[in-house]
N, CA, C and O of each residue as an XYZ file, in Angstrom:
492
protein
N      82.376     67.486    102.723
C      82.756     68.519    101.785
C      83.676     69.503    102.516
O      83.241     69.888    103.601
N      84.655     69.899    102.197
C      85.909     70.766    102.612
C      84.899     72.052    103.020
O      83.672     72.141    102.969
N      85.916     72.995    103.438
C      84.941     73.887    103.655
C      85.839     75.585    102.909
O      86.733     76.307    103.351
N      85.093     75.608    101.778
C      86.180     76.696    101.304
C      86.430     78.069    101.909
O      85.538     78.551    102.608
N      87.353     78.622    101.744
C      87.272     80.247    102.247
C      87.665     80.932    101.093
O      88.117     80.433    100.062
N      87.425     82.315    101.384
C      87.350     83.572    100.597
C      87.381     84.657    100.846
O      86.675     85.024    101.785
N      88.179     85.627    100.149
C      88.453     87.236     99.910
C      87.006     88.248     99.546
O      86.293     88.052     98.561
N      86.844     89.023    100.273
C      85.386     89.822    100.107
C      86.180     91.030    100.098
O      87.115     91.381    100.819
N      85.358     91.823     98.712
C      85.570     92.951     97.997
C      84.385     93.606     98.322
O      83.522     93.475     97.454
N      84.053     94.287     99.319
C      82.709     95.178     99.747
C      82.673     96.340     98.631
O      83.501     97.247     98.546
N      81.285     96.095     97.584
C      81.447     97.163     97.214
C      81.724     97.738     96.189
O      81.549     98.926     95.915
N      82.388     96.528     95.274
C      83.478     96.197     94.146
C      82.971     95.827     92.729
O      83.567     96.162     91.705
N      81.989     95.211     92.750
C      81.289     94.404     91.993
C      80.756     95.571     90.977
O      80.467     96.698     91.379
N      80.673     95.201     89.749
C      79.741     95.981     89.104
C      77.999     96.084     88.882
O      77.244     96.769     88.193
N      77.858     94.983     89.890
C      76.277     94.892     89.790
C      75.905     94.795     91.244
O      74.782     94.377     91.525
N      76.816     95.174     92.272
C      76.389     95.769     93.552
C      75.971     94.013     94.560
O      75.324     93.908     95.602
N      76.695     92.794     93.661
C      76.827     91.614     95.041
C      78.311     91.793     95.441
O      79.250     92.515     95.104
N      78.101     90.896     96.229
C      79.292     90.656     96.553
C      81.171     90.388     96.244
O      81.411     89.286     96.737
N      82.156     90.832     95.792
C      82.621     90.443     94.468
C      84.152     89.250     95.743
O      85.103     89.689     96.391
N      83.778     88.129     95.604
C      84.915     87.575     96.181
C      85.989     86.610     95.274
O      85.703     86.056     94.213
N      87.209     86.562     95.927
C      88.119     85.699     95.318
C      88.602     84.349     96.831
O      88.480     84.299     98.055
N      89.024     83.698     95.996
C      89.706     82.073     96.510
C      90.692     82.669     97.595
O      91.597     83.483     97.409
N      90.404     82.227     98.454
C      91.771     82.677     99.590
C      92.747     81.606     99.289
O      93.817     81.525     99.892
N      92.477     80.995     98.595
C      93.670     80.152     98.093
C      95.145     80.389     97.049
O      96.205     79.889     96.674
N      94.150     81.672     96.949
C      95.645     82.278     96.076
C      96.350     83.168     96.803
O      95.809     83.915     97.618
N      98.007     83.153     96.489
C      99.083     83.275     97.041
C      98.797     85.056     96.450
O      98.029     85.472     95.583
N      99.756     85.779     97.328
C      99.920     86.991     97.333
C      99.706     87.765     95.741
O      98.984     88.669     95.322
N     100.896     86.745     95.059
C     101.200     87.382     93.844
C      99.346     86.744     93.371
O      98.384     87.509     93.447
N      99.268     85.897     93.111
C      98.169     85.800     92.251
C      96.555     86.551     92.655
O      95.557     86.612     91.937
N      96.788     87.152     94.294
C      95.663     87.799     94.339
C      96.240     89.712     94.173
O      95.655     90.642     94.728
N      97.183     89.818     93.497
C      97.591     91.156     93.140
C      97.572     90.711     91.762
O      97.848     91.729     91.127
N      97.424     89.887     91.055
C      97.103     89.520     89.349
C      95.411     90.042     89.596
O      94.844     91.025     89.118
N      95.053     89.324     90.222
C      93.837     89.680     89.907
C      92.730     90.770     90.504
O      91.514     90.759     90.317
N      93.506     91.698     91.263
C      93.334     92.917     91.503
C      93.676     93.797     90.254
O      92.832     94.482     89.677
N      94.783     93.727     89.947
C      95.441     94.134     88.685
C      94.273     94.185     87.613
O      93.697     95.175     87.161
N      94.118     93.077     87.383
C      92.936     93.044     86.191
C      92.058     93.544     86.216
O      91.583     94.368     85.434
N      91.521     92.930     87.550
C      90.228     93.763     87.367
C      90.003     95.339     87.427
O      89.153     95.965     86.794
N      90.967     95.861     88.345
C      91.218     97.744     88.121
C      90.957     97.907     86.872
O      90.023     98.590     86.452
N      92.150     96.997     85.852
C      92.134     97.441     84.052
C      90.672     97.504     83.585
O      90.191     98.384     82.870
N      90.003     96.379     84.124
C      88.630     95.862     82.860
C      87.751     96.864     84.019
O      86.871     97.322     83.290
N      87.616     97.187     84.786
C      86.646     98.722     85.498
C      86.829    100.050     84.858
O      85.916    100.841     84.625
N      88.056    100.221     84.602
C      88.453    101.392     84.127
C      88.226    101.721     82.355
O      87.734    102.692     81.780
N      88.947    100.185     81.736
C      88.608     99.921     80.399
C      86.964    100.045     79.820
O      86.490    100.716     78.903
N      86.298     99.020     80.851
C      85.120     98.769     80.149
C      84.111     99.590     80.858
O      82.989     99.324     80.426
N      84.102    100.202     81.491
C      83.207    100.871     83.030
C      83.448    102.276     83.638
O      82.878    102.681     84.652
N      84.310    102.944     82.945
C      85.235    104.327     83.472
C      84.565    104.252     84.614
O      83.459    104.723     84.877
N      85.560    103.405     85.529
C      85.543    103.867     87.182
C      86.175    104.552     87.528
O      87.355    104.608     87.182
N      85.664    105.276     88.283
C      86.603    106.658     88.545
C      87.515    106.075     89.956
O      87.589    104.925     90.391
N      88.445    107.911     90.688
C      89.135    107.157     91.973
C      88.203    106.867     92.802
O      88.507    105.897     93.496
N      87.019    107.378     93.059
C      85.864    106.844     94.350
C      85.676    105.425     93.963
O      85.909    104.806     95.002
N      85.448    104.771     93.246
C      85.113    103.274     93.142
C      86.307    102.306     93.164
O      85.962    101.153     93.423
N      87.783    102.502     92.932
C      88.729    102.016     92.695
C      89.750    102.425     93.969
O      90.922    102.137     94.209
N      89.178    102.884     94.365
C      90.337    103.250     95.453
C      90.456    102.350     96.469
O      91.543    102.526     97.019
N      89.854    101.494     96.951
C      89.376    100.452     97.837
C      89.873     99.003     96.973
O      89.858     98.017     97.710
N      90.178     98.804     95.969
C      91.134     97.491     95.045
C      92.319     98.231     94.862
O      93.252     97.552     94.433
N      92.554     99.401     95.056
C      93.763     99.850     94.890
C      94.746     99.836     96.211
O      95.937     99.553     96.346
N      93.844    100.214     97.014
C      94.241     99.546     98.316
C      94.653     98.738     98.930
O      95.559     98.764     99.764
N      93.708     97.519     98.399
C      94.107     96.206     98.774
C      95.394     95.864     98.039
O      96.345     95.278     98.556
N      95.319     96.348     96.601
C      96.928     96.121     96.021
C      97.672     96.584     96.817
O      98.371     95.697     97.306
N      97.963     97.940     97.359
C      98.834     98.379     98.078
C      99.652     97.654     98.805
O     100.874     97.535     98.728
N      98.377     96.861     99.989
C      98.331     95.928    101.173
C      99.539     95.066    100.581
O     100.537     94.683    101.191
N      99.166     94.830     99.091
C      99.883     92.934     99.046
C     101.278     92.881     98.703
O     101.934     91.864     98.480
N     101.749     94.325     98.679
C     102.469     94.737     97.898
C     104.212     94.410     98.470
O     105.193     94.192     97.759
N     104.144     94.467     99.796
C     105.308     93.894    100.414
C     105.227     92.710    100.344
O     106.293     92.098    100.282
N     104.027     91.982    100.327
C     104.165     90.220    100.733
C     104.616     89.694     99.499
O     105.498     88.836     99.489
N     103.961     90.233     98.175
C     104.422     89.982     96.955
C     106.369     89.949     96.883
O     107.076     89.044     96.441
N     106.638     90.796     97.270
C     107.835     91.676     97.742
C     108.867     90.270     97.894
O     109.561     89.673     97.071
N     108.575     90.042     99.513
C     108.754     89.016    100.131
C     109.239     87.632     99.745
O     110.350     87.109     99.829
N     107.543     86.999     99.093
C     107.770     85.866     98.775
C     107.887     85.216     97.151
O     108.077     84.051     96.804
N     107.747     86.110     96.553
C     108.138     86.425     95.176
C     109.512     87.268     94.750
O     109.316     88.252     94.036
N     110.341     87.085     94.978
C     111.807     87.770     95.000
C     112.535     87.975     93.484
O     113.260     88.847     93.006
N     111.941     86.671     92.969
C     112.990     86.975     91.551
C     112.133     87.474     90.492
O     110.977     87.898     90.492
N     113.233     87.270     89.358
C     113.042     88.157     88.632
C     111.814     87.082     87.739
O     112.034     85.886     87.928
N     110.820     87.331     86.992
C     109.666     86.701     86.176
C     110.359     86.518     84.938
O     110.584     87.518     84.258
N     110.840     85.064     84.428
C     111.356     85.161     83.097
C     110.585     85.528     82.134
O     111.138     85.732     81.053
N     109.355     85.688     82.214
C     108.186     85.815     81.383
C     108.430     86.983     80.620
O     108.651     87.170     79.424
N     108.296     88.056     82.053
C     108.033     89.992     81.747
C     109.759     90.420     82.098
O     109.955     91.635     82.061
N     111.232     89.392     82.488
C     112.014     90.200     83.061
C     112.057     91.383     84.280
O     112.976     92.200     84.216
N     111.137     91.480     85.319
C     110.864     92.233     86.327
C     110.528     91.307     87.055
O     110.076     90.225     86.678
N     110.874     91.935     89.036
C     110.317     91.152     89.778
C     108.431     91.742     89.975
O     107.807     92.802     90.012
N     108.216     90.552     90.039
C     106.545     90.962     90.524
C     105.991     92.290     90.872
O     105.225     92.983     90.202
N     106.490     92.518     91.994
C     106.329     93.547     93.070
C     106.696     94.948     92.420
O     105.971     95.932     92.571
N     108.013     94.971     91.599
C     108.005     95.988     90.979
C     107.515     96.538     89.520
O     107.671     97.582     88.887
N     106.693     95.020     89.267
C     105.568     95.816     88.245
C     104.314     96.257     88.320
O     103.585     96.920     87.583
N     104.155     95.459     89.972
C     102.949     95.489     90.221
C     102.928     97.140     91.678
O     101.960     97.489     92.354
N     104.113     97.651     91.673
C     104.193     98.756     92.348
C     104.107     99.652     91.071
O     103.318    100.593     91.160
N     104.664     99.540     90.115
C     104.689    100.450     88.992
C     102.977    100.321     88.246
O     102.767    101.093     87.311
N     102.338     99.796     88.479
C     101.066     99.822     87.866
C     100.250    100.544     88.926
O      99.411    101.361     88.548
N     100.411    100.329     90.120
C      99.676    101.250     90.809
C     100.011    102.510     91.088
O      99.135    103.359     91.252
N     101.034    102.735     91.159
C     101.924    104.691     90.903
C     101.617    105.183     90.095
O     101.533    106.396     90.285
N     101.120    104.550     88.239
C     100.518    104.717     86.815
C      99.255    104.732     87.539
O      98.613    105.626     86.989
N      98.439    104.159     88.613
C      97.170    104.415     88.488
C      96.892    105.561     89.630
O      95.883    106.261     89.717
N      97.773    105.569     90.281
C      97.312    106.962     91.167
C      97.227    107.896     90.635
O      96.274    108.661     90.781
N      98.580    108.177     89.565
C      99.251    109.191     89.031
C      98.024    109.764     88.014
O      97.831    110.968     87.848
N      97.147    108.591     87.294
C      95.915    109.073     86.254
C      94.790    109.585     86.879
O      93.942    110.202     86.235
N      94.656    109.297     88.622
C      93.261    109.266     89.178
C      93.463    110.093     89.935
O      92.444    110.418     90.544
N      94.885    110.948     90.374
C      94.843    111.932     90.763
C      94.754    111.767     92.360
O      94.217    112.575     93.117
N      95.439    110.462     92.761
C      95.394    109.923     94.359
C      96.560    109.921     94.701
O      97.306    109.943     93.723
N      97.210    109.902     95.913
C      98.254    109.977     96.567
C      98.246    108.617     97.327
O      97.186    108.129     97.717
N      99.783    107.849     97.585
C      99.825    106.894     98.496
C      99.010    106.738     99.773
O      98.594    105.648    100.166
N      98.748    108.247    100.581
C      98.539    108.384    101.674
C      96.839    108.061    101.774
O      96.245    107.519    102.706
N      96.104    108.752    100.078
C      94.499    108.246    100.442
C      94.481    106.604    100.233
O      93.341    106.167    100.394
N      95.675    105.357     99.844
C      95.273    104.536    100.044
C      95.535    104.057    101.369
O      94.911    103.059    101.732
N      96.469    104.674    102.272
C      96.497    103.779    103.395
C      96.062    104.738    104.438
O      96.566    104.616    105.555
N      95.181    105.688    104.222
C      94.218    106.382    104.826
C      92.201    105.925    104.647
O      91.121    106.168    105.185
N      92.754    105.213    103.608
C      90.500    104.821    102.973
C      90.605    103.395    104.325
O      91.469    102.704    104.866
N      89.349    103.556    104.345
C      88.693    102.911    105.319
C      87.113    102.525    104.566
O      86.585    103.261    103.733
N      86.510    101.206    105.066
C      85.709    101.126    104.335
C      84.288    101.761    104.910
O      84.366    102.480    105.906
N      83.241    101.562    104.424
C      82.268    102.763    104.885
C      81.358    101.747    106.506
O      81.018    100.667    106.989
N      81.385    102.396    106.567
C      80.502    102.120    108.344
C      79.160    101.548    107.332
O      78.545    102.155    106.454
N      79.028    100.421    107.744
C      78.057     99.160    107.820
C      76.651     99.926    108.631
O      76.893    100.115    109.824
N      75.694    100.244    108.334
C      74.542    100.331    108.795
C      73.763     99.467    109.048
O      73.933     98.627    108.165
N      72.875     99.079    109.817
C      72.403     97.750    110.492
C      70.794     98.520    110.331
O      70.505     99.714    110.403
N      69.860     97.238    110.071
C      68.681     97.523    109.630
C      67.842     97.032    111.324
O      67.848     95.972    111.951
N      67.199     98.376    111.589
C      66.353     97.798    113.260
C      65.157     96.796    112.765
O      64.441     96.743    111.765
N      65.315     95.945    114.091
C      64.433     94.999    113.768
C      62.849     95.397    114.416
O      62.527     95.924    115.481
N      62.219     94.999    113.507
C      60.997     95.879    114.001
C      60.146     94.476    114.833
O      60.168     93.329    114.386
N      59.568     94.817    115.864
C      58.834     94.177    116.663
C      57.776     93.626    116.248
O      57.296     94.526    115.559
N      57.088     92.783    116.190
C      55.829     92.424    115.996
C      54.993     92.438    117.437
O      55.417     91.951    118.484
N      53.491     93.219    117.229
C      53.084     93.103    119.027
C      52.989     91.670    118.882
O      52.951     90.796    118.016
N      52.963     91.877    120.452
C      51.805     90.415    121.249
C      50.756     90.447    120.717
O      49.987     91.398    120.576
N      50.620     88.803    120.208
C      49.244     88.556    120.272
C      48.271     88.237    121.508
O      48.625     87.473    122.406
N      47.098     88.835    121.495
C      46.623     88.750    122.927
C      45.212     87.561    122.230
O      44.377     87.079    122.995
């Protein structure tokens, strides 16, 4: 059996597992589905900027590679990728009241580690 890999969203999920995607998708298609899901959090879930700021981020991230390797124009929408998918996140800062700088300033939260508790010797 192959051995698949995957994108981990710490944090993201609306029911507090894990929320991952296919590392198999190419730049543009894992900024589609960042995209979406921001919409259906916000639509169906009013997430505010504390919960969204961390997928907004990662859009940020993809945002040159999209850039890059997606160049033309989408006969679909008439725009290249990158600049609809830069214009949806400037519309979402601009509503949540965030600046470029808190996305490439967030960091994710320090991981706390649970001590392992000893069991005595049995004598």
């Amino acid at each position: 059996m192959p051995k698949e890999r995957f994108i981990s969203f710490p944090d993201a999920s609306r029911d507090g597992t894990l929320l991952l995607g296919w590392a198999g998708w190419d730049h543009l298609q894992q900024a589609q589905a960042l995209t979406t899901y921001v919409t259906e959090r916000r639509e169906f879930d009013a997430w505010d900027a504390g919960k969204l700021t961390p997928l907004l981020a990662g859009l940020g991230e993809l945002l040159p590679w999209v850039a890059q390797w997606h160049p033309d124009i989408d006969p679909e929408f008439g725009v290249r990728p990158a600049d609809a998918y830069t214009g949806f996140l400037d519309e979402q800062l601009l509503q949540l009241g965030l600046a470029r700088d808190d996305l490439t300033g967030w960091r994710p939260p320090a991981r706390t580690t649970k001590k392992k508790t000893t069991k005595p010797a049995k004598t």
